[in-house]
Structure formats: structure tokens, C-alpha cells
C-alpha positions in Angstrom: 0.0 0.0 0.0 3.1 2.3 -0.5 3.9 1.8 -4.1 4.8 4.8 -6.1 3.7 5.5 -9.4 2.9 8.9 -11.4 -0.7 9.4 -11.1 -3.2 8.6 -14.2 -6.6 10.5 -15.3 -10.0 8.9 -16.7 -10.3 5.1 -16.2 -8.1 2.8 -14.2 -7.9 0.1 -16.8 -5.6 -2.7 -17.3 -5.0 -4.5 -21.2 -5.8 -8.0 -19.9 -10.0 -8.0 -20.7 -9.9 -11.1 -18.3 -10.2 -8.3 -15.3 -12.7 -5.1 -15.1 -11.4 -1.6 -15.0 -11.9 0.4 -12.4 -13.9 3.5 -12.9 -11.4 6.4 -11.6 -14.8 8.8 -11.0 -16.0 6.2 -8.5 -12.2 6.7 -6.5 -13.4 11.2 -6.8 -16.5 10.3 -5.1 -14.5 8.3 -2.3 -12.0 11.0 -1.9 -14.7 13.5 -1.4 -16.5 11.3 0.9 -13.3 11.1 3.2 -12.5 14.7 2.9 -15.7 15.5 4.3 -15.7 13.3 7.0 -12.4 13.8 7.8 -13.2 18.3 8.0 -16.1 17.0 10.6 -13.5 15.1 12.7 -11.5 17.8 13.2 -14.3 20.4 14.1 -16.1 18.2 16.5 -13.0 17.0 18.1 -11.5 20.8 18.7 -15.4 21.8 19.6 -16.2 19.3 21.9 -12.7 19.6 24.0 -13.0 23.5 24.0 -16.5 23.6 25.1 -16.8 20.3 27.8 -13.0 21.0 29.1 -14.2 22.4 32.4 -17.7 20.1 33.3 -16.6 16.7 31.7 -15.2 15.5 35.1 -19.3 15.5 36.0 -20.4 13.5 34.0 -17.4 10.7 34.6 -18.0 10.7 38.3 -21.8 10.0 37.8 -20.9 7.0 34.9 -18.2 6.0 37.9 -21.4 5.6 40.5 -23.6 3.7 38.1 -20.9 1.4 36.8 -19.1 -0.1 40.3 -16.9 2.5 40.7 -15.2 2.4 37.3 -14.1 5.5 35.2 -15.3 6.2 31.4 -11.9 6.9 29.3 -10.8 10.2 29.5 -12.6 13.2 27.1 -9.3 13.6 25.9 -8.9 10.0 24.8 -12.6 10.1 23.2 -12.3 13.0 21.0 -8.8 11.7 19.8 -8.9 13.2 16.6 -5.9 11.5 14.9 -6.9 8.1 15.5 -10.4 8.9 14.3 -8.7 9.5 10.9 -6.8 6.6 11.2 -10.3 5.0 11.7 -11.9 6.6 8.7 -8.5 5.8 6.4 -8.9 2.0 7.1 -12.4 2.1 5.9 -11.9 4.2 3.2 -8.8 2.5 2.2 -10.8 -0.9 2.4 -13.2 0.8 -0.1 -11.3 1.4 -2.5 -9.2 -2.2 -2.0 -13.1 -3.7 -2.7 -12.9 -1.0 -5.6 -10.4 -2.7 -7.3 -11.8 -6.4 -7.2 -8.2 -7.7 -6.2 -9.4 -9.2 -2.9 -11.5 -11.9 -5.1 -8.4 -13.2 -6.8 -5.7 -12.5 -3.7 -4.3 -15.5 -2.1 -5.7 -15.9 1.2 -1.6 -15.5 2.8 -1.7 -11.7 1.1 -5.5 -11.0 1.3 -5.2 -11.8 5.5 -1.8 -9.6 5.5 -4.0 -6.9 3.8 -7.1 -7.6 6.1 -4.8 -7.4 8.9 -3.0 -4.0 8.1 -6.9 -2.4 7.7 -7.8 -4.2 10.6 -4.8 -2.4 12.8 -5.2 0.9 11.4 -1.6 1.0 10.4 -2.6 2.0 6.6 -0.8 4.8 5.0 -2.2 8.5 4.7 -5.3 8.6 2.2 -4.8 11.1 -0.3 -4.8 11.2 -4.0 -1.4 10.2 -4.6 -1.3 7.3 -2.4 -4.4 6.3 -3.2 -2.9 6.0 -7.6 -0.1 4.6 -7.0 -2.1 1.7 -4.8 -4.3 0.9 -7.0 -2.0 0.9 -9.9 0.2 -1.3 -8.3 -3.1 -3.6 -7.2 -4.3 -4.0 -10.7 -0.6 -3.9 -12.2 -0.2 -7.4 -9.7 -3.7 -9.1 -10.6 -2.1 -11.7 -13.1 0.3 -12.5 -9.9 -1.7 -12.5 -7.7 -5.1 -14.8 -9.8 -1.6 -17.4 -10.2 -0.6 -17.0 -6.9 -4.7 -18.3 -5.7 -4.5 -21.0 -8.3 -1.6 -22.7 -7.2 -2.2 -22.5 -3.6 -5.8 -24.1 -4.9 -4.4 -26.7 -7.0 -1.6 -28.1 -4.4 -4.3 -28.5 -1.5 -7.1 -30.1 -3.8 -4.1 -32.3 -5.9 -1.7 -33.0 -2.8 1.1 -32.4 -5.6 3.1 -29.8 -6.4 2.8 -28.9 -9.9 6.6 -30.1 -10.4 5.4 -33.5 -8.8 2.2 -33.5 -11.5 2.9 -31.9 -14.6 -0.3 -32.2 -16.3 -1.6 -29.6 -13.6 -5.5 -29.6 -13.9 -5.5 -32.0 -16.7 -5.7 -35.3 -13.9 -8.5 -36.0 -11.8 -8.2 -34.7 -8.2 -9.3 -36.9 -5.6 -10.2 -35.4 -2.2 -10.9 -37.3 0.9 -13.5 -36.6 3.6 -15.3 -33.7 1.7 -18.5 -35.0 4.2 -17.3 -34.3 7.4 -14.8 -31.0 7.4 -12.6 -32.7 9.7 -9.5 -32.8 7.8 -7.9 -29.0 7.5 -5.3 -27.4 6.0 -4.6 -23.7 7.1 -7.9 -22.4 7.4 -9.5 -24.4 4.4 -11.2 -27.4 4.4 -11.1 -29.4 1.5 -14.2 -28.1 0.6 -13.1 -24.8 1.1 -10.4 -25.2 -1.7 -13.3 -27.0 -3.6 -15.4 -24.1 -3.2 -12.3 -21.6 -4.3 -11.3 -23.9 -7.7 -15.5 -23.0 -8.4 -14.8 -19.4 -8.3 -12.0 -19.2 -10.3 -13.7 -21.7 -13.0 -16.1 -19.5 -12.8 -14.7 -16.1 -13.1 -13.2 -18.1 -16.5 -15.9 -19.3 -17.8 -17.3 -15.7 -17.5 -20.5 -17.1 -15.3 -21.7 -15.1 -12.5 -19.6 -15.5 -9.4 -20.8 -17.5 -6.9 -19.4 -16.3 -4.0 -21.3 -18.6 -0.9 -19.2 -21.5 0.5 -22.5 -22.5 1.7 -23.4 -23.2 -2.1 -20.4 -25.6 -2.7 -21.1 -27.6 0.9 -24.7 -27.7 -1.0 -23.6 -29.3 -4.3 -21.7 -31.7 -2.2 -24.8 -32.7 -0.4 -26.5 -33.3 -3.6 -24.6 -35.1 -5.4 -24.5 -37.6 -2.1 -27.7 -37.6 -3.8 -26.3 -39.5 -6.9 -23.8 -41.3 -5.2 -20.9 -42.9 -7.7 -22.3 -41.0 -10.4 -20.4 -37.8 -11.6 -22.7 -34.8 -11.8 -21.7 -31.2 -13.9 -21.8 -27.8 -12.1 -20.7 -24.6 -12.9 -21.8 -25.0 -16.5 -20.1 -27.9 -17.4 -17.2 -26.8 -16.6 -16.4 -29.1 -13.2 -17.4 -32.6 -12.9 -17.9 -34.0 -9.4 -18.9 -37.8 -8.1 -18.9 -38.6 -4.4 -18.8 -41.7 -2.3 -20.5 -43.1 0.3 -17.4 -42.6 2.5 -16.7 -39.2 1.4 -14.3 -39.1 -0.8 -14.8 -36.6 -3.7 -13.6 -37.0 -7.4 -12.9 -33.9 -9.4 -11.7 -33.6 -13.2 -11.9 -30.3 -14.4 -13.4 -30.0 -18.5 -9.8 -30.0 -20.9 -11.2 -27.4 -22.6 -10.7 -25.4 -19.0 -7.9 -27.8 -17.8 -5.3 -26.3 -20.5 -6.3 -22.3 -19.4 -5.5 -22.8 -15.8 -2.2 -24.8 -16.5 -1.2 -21.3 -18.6 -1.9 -19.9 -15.2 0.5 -22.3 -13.1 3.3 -21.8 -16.2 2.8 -18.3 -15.0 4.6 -19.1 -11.8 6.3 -22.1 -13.0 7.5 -21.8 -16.8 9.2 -25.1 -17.2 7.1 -27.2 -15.3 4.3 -28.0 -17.3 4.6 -29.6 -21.5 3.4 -27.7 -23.9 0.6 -29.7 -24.9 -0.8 -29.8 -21.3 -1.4 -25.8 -21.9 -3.0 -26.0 -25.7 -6.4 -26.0 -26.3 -7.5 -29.8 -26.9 -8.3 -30.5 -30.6 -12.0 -31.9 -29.9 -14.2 -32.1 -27.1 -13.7 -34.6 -24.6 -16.9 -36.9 -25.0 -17.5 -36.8 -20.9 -17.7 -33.3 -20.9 -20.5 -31.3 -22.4 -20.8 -27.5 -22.0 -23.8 -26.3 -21.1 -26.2 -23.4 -23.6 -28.4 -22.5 -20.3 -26.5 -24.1 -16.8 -28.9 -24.1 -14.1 -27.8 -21.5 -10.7 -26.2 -23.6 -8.2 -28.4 -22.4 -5.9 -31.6 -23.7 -8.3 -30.1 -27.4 -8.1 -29.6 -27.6 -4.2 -33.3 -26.3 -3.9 -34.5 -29.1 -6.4 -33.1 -31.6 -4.1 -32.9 -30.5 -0.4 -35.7 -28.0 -0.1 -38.0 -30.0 -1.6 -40.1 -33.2 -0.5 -40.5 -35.5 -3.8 -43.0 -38.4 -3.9 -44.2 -40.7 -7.2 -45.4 -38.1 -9.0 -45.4 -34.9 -7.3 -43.1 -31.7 -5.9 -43.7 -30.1 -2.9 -41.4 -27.0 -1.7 -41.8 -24.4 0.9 -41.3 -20.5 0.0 -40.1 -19.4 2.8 -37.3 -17.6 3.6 -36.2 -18.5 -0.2 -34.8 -15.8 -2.7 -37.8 -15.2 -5.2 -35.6 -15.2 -7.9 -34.4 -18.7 -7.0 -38.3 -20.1 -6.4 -39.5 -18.8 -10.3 -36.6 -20.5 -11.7 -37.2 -23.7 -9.9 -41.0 -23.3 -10.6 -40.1 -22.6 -14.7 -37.9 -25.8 -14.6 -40.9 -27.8 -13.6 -43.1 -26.6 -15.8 -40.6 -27.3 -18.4 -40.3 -31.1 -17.3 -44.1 -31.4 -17.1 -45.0 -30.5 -14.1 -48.5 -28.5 -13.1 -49.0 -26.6 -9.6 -51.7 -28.3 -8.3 -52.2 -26.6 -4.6 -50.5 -23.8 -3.0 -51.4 -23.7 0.7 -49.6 -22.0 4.4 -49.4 -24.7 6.5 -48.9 -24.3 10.3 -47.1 -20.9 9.1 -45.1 -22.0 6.3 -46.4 -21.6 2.3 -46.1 -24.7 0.7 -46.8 -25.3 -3.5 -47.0 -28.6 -5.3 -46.4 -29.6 -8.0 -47.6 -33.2 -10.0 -46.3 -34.9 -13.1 -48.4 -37.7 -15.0 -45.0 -39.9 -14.5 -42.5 -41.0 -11.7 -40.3 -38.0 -11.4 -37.3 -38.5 -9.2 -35.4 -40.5 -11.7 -35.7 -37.0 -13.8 -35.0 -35.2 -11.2 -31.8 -37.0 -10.4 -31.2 -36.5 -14.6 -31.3 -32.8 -13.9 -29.1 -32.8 -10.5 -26.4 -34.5 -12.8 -26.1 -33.0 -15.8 -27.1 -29.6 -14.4 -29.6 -28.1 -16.8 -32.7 -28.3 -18.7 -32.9 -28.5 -22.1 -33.3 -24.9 -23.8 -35.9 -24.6 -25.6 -34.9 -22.1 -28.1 -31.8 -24.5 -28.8 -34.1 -27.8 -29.2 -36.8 -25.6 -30.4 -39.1 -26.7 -27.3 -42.3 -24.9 -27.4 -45.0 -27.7 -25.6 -48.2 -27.5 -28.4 -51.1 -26.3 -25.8 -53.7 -28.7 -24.8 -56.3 -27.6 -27.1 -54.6 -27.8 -29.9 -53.4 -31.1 -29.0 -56.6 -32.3 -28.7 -57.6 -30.6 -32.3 -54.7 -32.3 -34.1 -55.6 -35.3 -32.6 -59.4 -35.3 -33.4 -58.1 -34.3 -37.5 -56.2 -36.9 -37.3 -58.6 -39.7 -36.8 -56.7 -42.5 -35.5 -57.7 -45.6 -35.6 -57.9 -48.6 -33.5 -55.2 -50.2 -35.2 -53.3 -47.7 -36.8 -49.6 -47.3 -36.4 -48.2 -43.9 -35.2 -45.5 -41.6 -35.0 -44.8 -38.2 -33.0 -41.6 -37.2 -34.7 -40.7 -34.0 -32.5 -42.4 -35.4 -29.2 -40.9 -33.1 -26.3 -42.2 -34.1 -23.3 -45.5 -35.5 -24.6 -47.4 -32.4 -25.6 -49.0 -34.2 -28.5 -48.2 -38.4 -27.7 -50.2 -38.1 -24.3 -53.3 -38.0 -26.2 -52.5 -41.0 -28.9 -52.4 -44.4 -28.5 -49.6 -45.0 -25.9 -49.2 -49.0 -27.3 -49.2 -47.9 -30.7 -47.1 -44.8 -30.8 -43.3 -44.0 -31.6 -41.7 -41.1 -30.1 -38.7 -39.6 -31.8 -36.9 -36.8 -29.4 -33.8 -35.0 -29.7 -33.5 -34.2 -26.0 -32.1 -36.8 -23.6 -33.8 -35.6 -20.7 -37.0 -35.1 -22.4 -36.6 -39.0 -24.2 -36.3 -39.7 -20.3 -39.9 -38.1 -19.5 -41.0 -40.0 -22.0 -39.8 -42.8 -21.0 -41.3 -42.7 -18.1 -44.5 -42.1 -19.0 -44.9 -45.9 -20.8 -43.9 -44.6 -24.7 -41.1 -46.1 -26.8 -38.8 -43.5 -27.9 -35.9 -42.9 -29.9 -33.7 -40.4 -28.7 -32.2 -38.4 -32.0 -32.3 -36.4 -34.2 -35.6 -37.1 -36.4 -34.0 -36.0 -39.8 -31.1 -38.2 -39.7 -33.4 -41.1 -38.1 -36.3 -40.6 -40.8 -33.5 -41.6 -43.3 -32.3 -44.9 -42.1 -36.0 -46.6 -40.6 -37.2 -49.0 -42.6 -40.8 -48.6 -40.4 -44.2 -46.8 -42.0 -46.7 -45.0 -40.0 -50.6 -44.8 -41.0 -50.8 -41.6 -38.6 -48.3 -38.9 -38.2 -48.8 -36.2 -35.5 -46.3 -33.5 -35.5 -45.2 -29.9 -33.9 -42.2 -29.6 -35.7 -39.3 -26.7 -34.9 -40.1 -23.7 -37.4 -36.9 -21.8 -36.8 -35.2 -21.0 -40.1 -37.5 -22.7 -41.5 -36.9 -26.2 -40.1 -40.2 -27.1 -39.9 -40.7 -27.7 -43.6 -37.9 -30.4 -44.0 -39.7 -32.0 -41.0 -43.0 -32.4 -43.4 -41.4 -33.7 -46.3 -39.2 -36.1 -44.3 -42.8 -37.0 -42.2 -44.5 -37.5 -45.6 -41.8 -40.7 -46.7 -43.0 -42.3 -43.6 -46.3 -42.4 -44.4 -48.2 -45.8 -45.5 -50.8 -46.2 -48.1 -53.6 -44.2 -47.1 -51.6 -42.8 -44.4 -52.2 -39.2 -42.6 -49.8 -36.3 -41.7 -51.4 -33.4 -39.5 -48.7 -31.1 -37.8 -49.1 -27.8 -36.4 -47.3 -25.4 -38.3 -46.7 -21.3 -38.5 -49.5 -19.1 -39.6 -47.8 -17.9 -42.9 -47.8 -21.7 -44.0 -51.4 -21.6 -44.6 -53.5 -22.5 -47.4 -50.2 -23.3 -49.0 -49.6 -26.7 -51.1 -46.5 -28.3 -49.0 -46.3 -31.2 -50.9 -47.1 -31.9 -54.5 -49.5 -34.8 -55.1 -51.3 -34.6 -51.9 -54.1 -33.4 -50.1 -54.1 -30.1 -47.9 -56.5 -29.3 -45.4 -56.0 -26.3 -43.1 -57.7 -25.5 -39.4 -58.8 -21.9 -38.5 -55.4 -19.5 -37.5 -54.4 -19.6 -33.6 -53.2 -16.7 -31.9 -51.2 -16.2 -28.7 -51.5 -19.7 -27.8 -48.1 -21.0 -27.1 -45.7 -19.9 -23.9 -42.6 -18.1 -24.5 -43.5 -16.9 -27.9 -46.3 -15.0 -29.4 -46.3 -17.1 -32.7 -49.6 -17.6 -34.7 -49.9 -21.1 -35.7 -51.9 -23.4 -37.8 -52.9 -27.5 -38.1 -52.7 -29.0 -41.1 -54.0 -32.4 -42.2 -52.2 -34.0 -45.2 -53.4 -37.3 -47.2 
């Protein structure tokens, strides 16, 4: 906090884009904040002593009678004026400290060195010129000082040093006792360096920070959940399995691996290959990164602030973040679930939710892999009951006629056909899952590349295919090959399709426009039946 350095103007900024500036108007407003303060110190301390000189012995002698004969600290100690400032420099210094962001990436030997020099008061005059050339030298030792926190991190989580292990982050860490937080090292469990890896992952993978160790002793918890099974947090970033015992697994995705060995080279040039610190040439197939990860705090509520039965969700509001309760509620929706009853009992709101299948097998799908299928990606827009139930009705299906939902979701249109008799084609993993569990026979792919290779022909063809970029019409015509003799396609397609001729050589039939019936999107739709 004493470095020199000629002062700058306009934004504190730094060249690596890894780390935000620092907005130098914010650091004027901080200065004038002290200087104020600082001019009120000094009035009221010379004030006070000037006019309470002669009577203050009065009011000690009556604090002496009330208190068992002891003293109050002198006036003189009270209106101390220089170690006020010395009070108001350590929390303005500490301002501008969390100003600069450094604290997030310090290692915890400097961060407690810093803490402790705030802490004593034994910080350096706050002024203009001190106050530049400390933050310059801060954001000038940020590289340093993210390398210094990742090696410290990566010897307690490996038990190497990176000399000892030189593919760095590239080798699965295995931690012992993550359950019970009896084994310590410093001041950090093993879940405490568990938790710190997260953060920096994190700050790397540009996700929000997630700064609660609370969070990470959570995600432990749930994947105790999945025991022996590896779950994906942080956005697919970290994979993590547990044991019964409590010992932890941890491999970090390659694709992440390789950036925070560049970090440890930082420190340690020679010690690490080359190609442990370049970017792997494909994806590793046990890693997936994630379009829309799920909030850490979304997955623990799933699991442990929930009761989950056959085929129903139950979880109390209270107490929770709302932001936390709408996403849980949207991911339910989203894997078929309806709320059924929302009722306070014996003080506490409770809401439910049921599902027409066992859910705690999808549940457990979910915990693992850590998100929900987006639905602007898979194109998932559930077709509305009604018009379900329309297509359905157009369709005319027969007792014994063969069908096919090629773009099922989670059931939308399949719930109301013939479970025994129909084939469900779904692109999603997790939704195939629902489906599965609600007593259809899927194929999980993609529908395209599957309607080339099947041999099989359906007599009825239900369909809510994706429209985006017009996707929706090589769905038809690959729909229509499927077909048997006599066979019927109806699908639910965009408004501007209508009264259009799809397909040469067949018959077109179109339903009445619907408006503003689908969630998430105001699209017009329409059903068509084609023979």
C-alpha cells in the first residue's frame, strides 16, 4: 500500500480483458467522501474539547457511580482526533481495496496480511497520490496474484506440487473426507479449496460469481444424492462424483484444464509440456458445456428443499430468494409439471407440484447433468392442450393404426395417442427420459437423420415440428416418406404456411389461424392435415 507511481486520469484500466477496470470517477467520489468526513472530525473534536473541558469531570463521576466504581476513558482520549482519521483511512482505504476487485483473486496468505493492516489501522495516509499509486500497483499485480490463488488451490485439492504433477489440472483430483470438514489445512477445508477452484472456474468461464461457500457444501450434499455418479456444475465446466465414504472426485473440462495450467506456467514456466497448456483438438466426450446451466443455488433447492414423492413436488417458500423459487418453478413446468395446490401450513407456504409420470429418476437427470434442455436451442415450445386435442381429433386415428410423434418433447401431442401404438422420436435426452417414463417407446435423435435410415411406416403422423429458419418444412417432407398407403400427416405449423400446397400430389387441409396460444413466444400457428 506504498507503491509509487505517477498518477493517471480517466479510467483505471488494465490491457488483460480477463479483469474489469476500475472506474477512476468512482475513487473522486471516495475521496470527497473522506475529505468531508475527515473536516467534521476535526471540528467536532476541537469543539467538543473547547467547550466540555471544564464540566466533563461531572459526568465521569456520575458513569463511575452507576458502573461499580469504574471511570469512562478520559474526554481527551474520546475526541482523539488522529486516531479517528486513522479509523476513517482504514475504511476508506478498504473501499477502494473492494474497488479494485483484487481481494476476489488474492491469495488468502496476502488477502489476511492486507485484512490485517486495515484491521490495525496501520494504513498509509489517504490522499490522492497514495491512493494511484495503490491501485496501480493492485491491478498492475492481478495476473500475480489470480496465479498465486490458483496454485495454492491446486496443491491443497491435488496434494502435488505442480513439479510432482505436470499435467496440472488435466488429472483427476481426488479429495478425501469432503463430508465431514474434519481434515484442515490452514484455514480451508477441502471443501473450502473445492469451493475456491468454483470461483475461479467461474470467473473463467465468464459465469456469475458465486461467492457462498454455503453453495459448494450444498452441491456436495447433492450429489450424495447420486452417489458414484459424476454430476456437472458450474456450467459444465467441473465434474464432481462422491462416495459413500466421502471421498470426492474432481476432473476439471480440458477445454478449462489447458487455461489454468497457462496460469500455473505463470509461476512455474518449465514445469508443465506444452501440450498440457493448448487447447485440446476436440471435445472430450465426458464433458459437455452447457447453452443454459442451471444457478447452483436452483439445483440444491431441487433436491434439499423439496419433498419429492411418485409423482409430485412439494417445496416451501419461505425464507427463499424469489428469484431462485421462479426458476425452480419454470424448470418444472418445463419437465411437465402442473401446480396443483399452494397452501400456508402451520405458518409455512407450501406449493406442489404433480407430473403424470415417476419423477425423481428426472430429477436425479437434472441434478447431474445440471440443466434443462433450452428450448430455443431444441426448439421446445409444448403445443397447448387444445390444440393437442384438435390435431388429434383431425387426425382420426384408428384402432389399429400405427403412429408416430416425430418431435415429441415431453408429450405435448403423444399423451393423447395411443400410448401401445405410438413411436416417439426426441432430440432431447432428458426429455426422451420423460417420456420414458410415462410408458412410450422413444428414440432419442435427431428425427432428420433417423427418418433416413427406418425402414418402419406409420398410418398416422402427428407433429409440432421446430419452425426456426424454416426447419419445420424439412420436417413435413421427411414426415410424408413415412407415411403408408392411405396414411395421414397433421402437424401444427406457422400461420404464414397456410393454405399453402406443402407437398405436390397430396391433399391439404388447413384449421382456422391460432393466436397467442403458445408460452414463450407470441407465434400464430396453424394444423394441417395432409393425405
Amino acid at each position: 500500500m506504498n507503491a509509487q507511481c505517477s498518477p493517471i486520469a480517466g479510467e483505471l484500466v488494465d490491457s488483460n480483458p480477463f479483469f474489469a477496470p476500475v472506474a477512476y470517477n468512482r475513487v473522486d467520489d471516495l475521496l470527497s467522501e473522506f475529505t468531508f468526513k475527515k473536516n467534521k472530525i476535526n471540528s467536532f473534536s476541537e469543539n467538543l474539547i473547547k467547550e466540555m473541558d471544564e464540566v466533563s469531570g461531572y459526568f465521569g463521576n456520575y458513569y463511575a457511580k452507576k458502573n461499580n466504581g469504574n471511570y469512562p476513558p478520559r474526554l481527551e482520549y474520546l475526541t482523539n482526533k488522529e486516531g479517528a482519521i486513522k479509523s476513517l483511512e482504514a475504511e476508506y482505504w478498504q473501499k477502494i481495496i473492494n474497488l479494485t476487485g483484487v481481494l476476489d483473486i488474492m491469495p488468502e496468505k496476502r488477502r489476511a496480511e492486507l485484512n490485517k493492516q486495515i484491521s490495525e489501522y496501520e494504513t498509509i495516509e489517504f490522499n490522492r497520490d497514495n491512493i494511484q499509486a495503490t491501485v496501480i500497483s493492485l491491478l498492475t499485480d492481478r495476473e500475480k496474484f489470480f496465479a498465486e490463488r490458483v496454485d495454492g488451490v491446486f496443491r491443497a485439492l491435488s496434494g502435488n506440487h505442480v513439479t510432482n504433477q505436470p499435467e496440472g489440472f488435466s488429472k483427476r483430483m481426488i479429495l478425501e473426507y469432503v463430508n465431514d470438514g474434519h481434515i484442515y489445512y490452514g484455514n480451508y477445508t477441502k471443501k473450502g479449496y473445492l469451493h475456491d477452484l468454483r470461483v475461479i472456474v467461474r470467473k473463467f468461464a465468464g459465469l456469475p460469481n458465486d461467492s457462498s461457500y454455503n453453495t459448494t457444501n450444498d452441491l456436495i450434499r447433492t450429489a450424495n444424492r447420486v452417489t458414484g455418479q459424476w454430476m456437472s456444475i458450474d456450467g459444465g465446466h467441473i465434474r464432481l462424483r462422491v462416495y459413500k465414504k466421502g471421498t470426492a472426485h474432481v476432473e476439471i473440462n480440458p477445454e478449462m484444464a489447458w487455461k489454468l495450467n497457462n496460469v500455473l506456467a505463470y509461476l512455474y514456466p518449465t514445469a508443465i509440456p506444452p501440450r498440457f497448456r493448448e487447447k485440446p483438438k476436440k471435445q472430450a466426450k465426458e464433458f459437455k458445456l452447457m447453452e443454459k446451466p442451471l444457478p447452483s443455488e436452483v439445483i440444491v433447492f431441487l433436491t434439499q428443499c423439496t419433498r419429492i414423492s411418485y409423482n409430485s413436488i412439494e417445496f416451501k417458500t419461505y425464507g427463499v430468494n424469489q428469484y431462485i423459487i421462479d426458476e425452480a418453478a419454470e424448470v418444472l413446468k418445463q419437465i411437465g409439471g402442473v401446480k396443483t395446490t399452494e397452501e400456508t401450513v402451520r405458518g409455512s407456504h407450501w406449493v406442489t407440484y404433480s407430473f403424470d409420470y415417476p419423477v425423481d429418476s428426472i430429477i436425479d437427470e437434472i441434478v447431474q447433468t445440471g440443466e434443462i434442455p433450452h428450448y430455443k436451442s431444441y426448439q421446445f415450445y409444448p403445443t397447448p392442450e387444445n390444440i393437442a386435442k384438435e390435431a388429434i381429433e383431425i387426425a382420426e386415428i384408428g384402432e389399429t393404426d400405427q403412429c408416430l410423434e416425430p418431435s415429441a418433447g415431453i408429450g405435448g401431442l403423444a399423451d393423447f395417442m395411443p400410448k401401445d401404438r405410438t413411436l416417439c422420436v426426441e432430440i432431447s435426452e432428458l426429455h426422451s427420459k420423460i417420456l420414458k417414463e410415462k410408458g412410450f417407446t422413444v428414440v432419442n435423435g435427431d428425427f432428420i437423420e433417423l427418418a433416413e435410415k427406418t425402414n418402419k411406416r406409420f398410418d398416422r403422423i402427428v407433429m409440432n415440428p421446430p419452425y426456426s429458419e424454416g426447419r419445420w418444412k424439412a420436417h413435413i417432407e421427411a414426415a410424408s416418406k413415412l407415411l403408408n398407403e392411405n396414411g395421414k400427416l397433421v402437424a401444427v405449423l406457422p400461420a404464414s404456411a397456410k393454405d399453402k400446397e406443402l407437398l405436390k400430389g397430396f391433399k391439404h387441409t388447413y384449421s382456422p389461424v391460432y393466436d397467442n396460444e403458445f408460452s414463450s413466444t407470441s407465434i400464430s400457428v396453424v394444423i394441417v392435415k395432409i393425405e
